[in-house]
Every structure is written in structure tokens, then in C-alpha cells.
C-alpha positions as CSV (number, residue, x, y, z in Angstrom):
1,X,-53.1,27.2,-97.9
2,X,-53.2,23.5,-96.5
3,X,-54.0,22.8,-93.1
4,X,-53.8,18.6,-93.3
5,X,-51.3,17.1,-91.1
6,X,-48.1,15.5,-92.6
7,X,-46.1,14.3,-89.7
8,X,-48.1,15.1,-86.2
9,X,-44.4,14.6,-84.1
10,X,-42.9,18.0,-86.4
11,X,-46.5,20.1,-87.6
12,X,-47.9,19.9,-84.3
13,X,-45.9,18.8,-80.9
14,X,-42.5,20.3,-82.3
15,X,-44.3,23.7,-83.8
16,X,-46.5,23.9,-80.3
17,X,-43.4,25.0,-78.8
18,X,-42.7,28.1,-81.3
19,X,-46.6,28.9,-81.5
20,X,-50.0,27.5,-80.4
21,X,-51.4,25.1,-82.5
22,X,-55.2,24.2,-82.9
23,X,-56.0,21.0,-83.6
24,X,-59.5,20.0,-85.6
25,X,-59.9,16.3,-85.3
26,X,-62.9,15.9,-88.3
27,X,-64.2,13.5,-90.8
28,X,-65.8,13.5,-93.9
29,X,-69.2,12.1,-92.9
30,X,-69.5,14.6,-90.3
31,X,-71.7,17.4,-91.1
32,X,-71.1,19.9,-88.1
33,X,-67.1,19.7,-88.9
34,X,-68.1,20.6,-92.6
35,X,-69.7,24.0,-91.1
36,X,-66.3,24.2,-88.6
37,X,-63.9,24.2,-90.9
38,X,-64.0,26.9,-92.8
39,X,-64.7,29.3,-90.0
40,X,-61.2,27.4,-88.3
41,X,-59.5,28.2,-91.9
42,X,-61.0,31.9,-92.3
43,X,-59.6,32.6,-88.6
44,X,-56.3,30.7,-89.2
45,X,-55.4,32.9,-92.4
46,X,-56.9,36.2,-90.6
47,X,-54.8,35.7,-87.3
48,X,-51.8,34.2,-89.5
49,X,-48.5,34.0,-87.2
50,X,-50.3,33.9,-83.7
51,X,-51.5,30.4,-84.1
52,X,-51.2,27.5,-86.5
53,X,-54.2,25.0,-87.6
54,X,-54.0,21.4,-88.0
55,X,-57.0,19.7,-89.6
56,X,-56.8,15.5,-89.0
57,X,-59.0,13.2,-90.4
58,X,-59.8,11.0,-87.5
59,X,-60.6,8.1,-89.2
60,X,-57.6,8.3,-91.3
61,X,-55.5,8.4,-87.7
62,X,-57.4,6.3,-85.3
63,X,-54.5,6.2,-83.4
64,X,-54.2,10.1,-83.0
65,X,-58.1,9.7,-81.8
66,X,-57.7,7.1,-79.4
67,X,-54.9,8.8,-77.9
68,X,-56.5,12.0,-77.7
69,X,-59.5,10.5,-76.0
70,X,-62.0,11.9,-79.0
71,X,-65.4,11.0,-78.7
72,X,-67.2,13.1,-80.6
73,X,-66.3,15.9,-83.8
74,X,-65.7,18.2,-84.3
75,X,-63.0,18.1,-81.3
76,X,-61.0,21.1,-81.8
77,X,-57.7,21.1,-79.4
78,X,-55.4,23.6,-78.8
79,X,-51.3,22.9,-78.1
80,X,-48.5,24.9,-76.3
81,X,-45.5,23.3,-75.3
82,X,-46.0,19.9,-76.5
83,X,-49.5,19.5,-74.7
84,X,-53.2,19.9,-74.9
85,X,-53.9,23.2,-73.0
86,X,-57.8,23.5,-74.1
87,X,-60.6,22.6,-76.2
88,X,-63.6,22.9,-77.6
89,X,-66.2,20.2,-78.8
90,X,-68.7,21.1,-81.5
91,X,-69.3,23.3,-84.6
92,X,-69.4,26.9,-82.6
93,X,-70.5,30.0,-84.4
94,X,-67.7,32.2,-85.6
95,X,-68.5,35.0,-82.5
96,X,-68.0,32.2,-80.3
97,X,-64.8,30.7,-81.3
98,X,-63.5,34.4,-81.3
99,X,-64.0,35.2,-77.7
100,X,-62.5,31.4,-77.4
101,X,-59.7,32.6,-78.8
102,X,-59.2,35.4,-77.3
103,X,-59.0,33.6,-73.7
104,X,-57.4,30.6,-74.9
105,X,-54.4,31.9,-77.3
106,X,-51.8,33.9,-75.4
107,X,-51.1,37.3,-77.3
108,X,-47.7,37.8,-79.1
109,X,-47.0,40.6,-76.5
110,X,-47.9,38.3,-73.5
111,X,-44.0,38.2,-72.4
112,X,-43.4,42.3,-73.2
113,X,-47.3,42.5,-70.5
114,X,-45.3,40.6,-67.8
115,X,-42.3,42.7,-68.1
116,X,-44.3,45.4,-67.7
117,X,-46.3,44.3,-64.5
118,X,-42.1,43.9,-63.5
119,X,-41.7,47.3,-63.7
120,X,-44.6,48.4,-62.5
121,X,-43.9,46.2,-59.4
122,X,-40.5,48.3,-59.0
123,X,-41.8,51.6,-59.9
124,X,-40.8,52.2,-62.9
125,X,-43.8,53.5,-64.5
126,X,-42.4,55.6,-66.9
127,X,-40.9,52.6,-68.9
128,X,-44.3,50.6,-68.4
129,X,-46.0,53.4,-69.8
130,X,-43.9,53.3,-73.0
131,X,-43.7,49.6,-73.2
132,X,-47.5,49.2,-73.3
133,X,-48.1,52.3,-76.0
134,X,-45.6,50.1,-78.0
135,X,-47.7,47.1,-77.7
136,X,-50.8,48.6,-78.3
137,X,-49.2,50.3,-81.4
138,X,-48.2,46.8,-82.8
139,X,-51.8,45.2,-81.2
140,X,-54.5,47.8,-80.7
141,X,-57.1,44.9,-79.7
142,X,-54.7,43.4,-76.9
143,X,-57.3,43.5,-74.2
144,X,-54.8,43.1,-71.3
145,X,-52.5,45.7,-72.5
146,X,-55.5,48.6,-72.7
147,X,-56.7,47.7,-69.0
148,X,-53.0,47.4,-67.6
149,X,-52.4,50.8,-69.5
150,X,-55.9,52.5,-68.5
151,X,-55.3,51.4,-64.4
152,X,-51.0,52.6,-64.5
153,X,-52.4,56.1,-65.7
154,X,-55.7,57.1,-64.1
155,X,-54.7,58.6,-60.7
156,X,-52.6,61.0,-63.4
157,X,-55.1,61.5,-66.7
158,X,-58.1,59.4,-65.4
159,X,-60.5,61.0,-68.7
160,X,-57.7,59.2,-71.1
161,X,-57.9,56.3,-68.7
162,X,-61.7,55.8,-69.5
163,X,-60.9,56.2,-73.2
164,X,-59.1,53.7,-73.3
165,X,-61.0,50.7,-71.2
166,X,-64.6,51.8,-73.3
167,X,-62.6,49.4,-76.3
168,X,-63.3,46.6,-73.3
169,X,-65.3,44.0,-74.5
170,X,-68.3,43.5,-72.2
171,X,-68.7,40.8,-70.0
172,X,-64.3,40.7,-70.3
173,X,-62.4,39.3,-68.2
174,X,-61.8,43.0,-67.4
175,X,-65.0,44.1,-66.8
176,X,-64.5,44.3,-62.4
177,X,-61.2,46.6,-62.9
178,X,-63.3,48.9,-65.4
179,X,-66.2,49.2,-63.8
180,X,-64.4,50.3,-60.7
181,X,-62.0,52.8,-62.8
182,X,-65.9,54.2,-64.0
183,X,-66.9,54.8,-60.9
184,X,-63.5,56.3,-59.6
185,X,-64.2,58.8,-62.7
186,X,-68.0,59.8,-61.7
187,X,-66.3,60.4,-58.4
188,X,-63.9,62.6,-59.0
189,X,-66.5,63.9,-61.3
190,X,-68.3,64.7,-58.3
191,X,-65.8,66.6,-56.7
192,X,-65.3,69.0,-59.1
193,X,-68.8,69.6,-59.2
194,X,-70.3,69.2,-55.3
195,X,-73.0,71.0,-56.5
196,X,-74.6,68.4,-57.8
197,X,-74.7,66.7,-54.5
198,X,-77.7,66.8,-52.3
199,X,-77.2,68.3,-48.6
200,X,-76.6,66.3,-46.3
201,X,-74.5,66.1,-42.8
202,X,-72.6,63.4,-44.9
203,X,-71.7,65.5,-47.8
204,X,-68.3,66.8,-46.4
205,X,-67.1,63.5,-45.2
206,X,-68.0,62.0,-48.9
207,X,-65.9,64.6,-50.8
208,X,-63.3,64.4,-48.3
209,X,-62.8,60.3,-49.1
210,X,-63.1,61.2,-52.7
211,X,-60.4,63.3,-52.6
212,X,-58.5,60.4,-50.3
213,X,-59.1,58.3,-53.3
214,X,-57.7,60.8,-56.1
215,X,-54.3,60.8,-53.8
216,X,-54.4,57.0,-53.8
217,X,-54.7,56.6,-49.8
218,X,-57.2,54.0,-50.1
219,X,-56.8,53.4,-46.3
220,X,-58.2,56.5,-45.5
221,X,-60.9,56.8,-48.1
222,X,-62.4,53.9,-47.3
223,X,-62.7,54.3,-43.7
224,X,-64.5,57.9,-44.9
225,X,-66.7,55.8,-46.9
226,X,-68.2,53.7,-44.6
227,X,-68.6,55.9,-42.0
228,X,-70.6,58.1,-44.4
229,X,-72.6,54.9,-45.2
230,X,-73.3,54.7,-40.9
231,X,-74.3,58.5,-41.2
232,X,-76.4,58.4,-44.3
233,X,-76.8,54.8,-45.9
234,X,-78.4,55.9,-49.1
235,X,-76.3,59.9,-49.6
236,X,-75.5,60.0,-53.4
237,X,-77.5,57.2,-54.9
238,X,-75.8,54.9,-52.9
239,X,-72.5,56.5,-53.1
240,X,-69.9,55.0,-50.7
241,X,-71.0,51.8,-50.7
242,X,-70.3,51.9,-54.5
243,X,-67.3,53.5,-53.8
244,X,-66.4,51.0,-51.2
245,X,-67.0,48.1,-53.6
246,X,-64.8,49.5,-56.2
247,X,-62.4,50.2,-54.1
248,X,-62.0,46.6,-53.0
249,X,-62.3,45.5,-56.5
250,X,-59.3,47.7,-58.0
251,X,-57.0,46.5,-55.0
252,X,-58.1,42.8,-55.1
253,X,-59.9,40.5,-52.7
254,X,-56.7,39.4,-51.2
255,X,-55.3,43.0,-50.5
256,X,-54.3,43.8,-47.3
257,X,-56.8,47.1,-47.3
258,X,-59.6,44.9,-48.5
259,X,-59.3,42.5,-46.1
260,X,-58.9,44.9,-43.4
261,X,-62.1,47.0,-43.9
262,X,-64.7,44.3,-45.4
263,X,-66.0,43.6,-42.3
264,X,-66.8,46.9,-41.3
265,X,-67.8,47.5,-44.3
266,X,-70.4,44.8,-43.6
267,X,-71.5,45.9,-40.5
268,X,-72.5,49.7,-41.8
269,X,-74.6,48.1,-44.4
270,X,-76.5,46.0,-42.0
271,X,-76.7,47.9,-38.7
């Protein structure tokens, strides 16, 4: 398969509005582009349909360079729409240009994922639930899809839920909305086995907020949680403040509930 440019207006601003399109502005006397190219190719025939590559010899288009503001090769950018929406400088290792991928190239389900936040909005989970298992049929890598998925169902199957998010890359973008659906789990965990908690004046007011949190009234577990942090800072290796944090994590920094208990949150820690 050939990659060179013909006609930059049709095989790259036209096509950037069907698919992205990666750019790899090279030259022949350039040795890292000579170690980036076939990776680029490899990844371009193994991800065939989601993105297109465009290899241009930069000094065969000067013009393309200059306008393009390319200082240094390899310059690998990537088009949607018509414009330059990121890039990369350099001959990265394969591993690398993955994850830069990953981030960087919208899935082929990205439109069917923000119907389904749509209907999740409106409540109509069951239809979220079915549109994601058919996305994750098609695209059992889509990252977004298995977290979206993993959070709509734990409060209902939360052991499936934890299936699903250990396929989460580490150090994702994901990785705050898992580790709080892992600690919901050892929670609940917990309160099907309160035997394995220590005694403690605290220990009914813990499993009391846990079981706030398995019925979703994050108000109320919350304000549980910290005050068993006031009672007994350290109960359960640390347990409500964990709690607490995951809490405010799974609802978001801006949530009404987050922004309503973070300060008292605070002060337990610290008084």
C-alpha cells in the first residue's frame, strides 16, 4: 500500500473530514524518520479504516513545510475536519505512538458513546446498556466504552463491573473513576463480611455509610464517613477517608455533593 501524497487539497484536508489523517512530514537524509516510518505504516495497515497516513517528503514540498511551521522531522501531524488537531515530533517507539493514538484518534464508536451518555442523562439505562455491549462487541479495546459500561452497572452487578474496568490500561485516562469503583467493591465487600472489621465505637456508623453508598445516597454516606473519620481517624486502614475520596472522585470535583462536603471533609482530617 502507498502512503505518498498525490494531491494534499483531496488525500488529506478533503479525506480529514471522513476520517483522521496522520501526516509524516520526512526526508530521505533523515535517519530518525527512516526508523518512524515503518512503525507509522505497520500501525496504518493494522488500524486500517480508523485513520489514514500521509507520508510527505518535505523537501520535495517546501511549501507544505513552511506552511506547516516544520522545524524539525520527523513531524508527524494529525487532521480532522480540515485542521491540524495534534502532533508529535520525533521518531517515538511503537508503545509510545500507541497510547498517542489512543488519546489522539477519536474511536469509530465515539458518536454511538455520546448517545449513550444522552440516554443515560434521561434514564434510559436499559438502552445505554445495550448500546455499549454493541460497541464493545464491534470494539472490545474501546477504553471509554468499558468504563462508561463498568460505572452504568455497578450499583446493580458491581463484581461484573470490576471485570470489566481490570482491561483499563494503567495510568488511563480512566484510572480516578476505577480506582474509586475498586474501592466501592472492597466496601461492599466489607459489608458482607463485618467480621473482618476491627471493633470499634465507629464500626456501626461505617457499615451504615457503606450501605448509604450501595443505595447511591451519596449525601448521606458521606456525611457518615466523615464523621466516623472525627470518631476514629484511622478505623479500617483508613477507611472513610478512602471512601470519602472516592466518593468525590466518582461524582466529579464540580458535583454539587462534592462541593458541599469537601470542606468538612477537610476539617475531620485536620482537627
Amino acid at each position: 500500500m502507498s502512503f505518498e501524497m498525490n494531491d494534499f487539497a483531496e488525500d488529506v484536508i478533503k479525506k480529514s473530514f471522513d476520517i483522521p489523517v496522520l501526516v509524516d512530514f520526512w526526508a530521505e537524509w533523515c535517519g530518525p524518520c527512516r526508523t518512524l516510518s515503518p512503525v507509522l505504516e505497520k500501525l496504518a495497515n493494522e488500524f486500517n479504516g480508523n485513520w489514514k497516513l500521509v507520508k510527505i517528503n518535505s523537501d520535495e514540498h517546501p511549501e507544505l513545510a513552511e506552511e506547516f511551521g516544520i522545524r524539525s522531522i520527523p513531524n508527524v501531524k494529525l487532521f480532522s475536519g480540515g485542521k491540524v488537531v495534534n502532533e508529535f515530533v520525533g521518531a517515538l517507539p511503537e508503545n509510545k505512538i500507541r497510547d498517542w493514538l489512543k488519546k489522539a484518534i477519536p474511536g469509530k464508536n465515539e458518536k454511538k458513546i455520546t448517545t449513550v451518555e444522552d440516554l443515560i442523562s434521561s434514564g434510559e439505562f436499559e438502552k445505554a446498556e445495550k448500546v455499549l455491549e454493541n460497541i464493545l462487541h464491534e470494539e472490545p479495546e474501546n477504553q471509554k466504552a468499558i468504563v462508561t459500561l463498568a460505572k452504568l452497572i455497578f450499583f446493580n452487578d458491581y463484581e461484573k463491573s470490576i471485570k470489566l474496568i481490570d482491561q483499563i490500561d494503567e495510568g488511563s485516562e480512566y484510572s480516578e473513576i476505577t480506582e474509586s469503583l475498586k474501592t466501592f467493591a472492597y466496601l461492599f465487600s466489607l459489608k458482607n463480611n463485618p467480621n473482618q472489621l476491627t471493633d470499634s465505637a465507629a464500626k456501626k456508623l461505617y457499615v451504615e455509610a457503606i450501605s448509604d453508598l450501595q443505595k447511591q445516597d451519596f449525601d448521606s454516606a458521606l456525611l457518615k464517613f466523615i464523621e466516623v473519620i472525627r470518631e476514629d481517624r484511622y478505623f479500617a486502614d483508613d477507611g472513610a477517608r478512602k471512601a470519602c475520596i472516592a466518593i468525590f472522585k466518582y461524582l466529579g470535583e464540580e458535583n454539587e455533593l462534592t462541593l458541599k462536603h469537601r470542606k468538612d471533609f477537610g476539617r475531620a482530617l485536620y482537627v
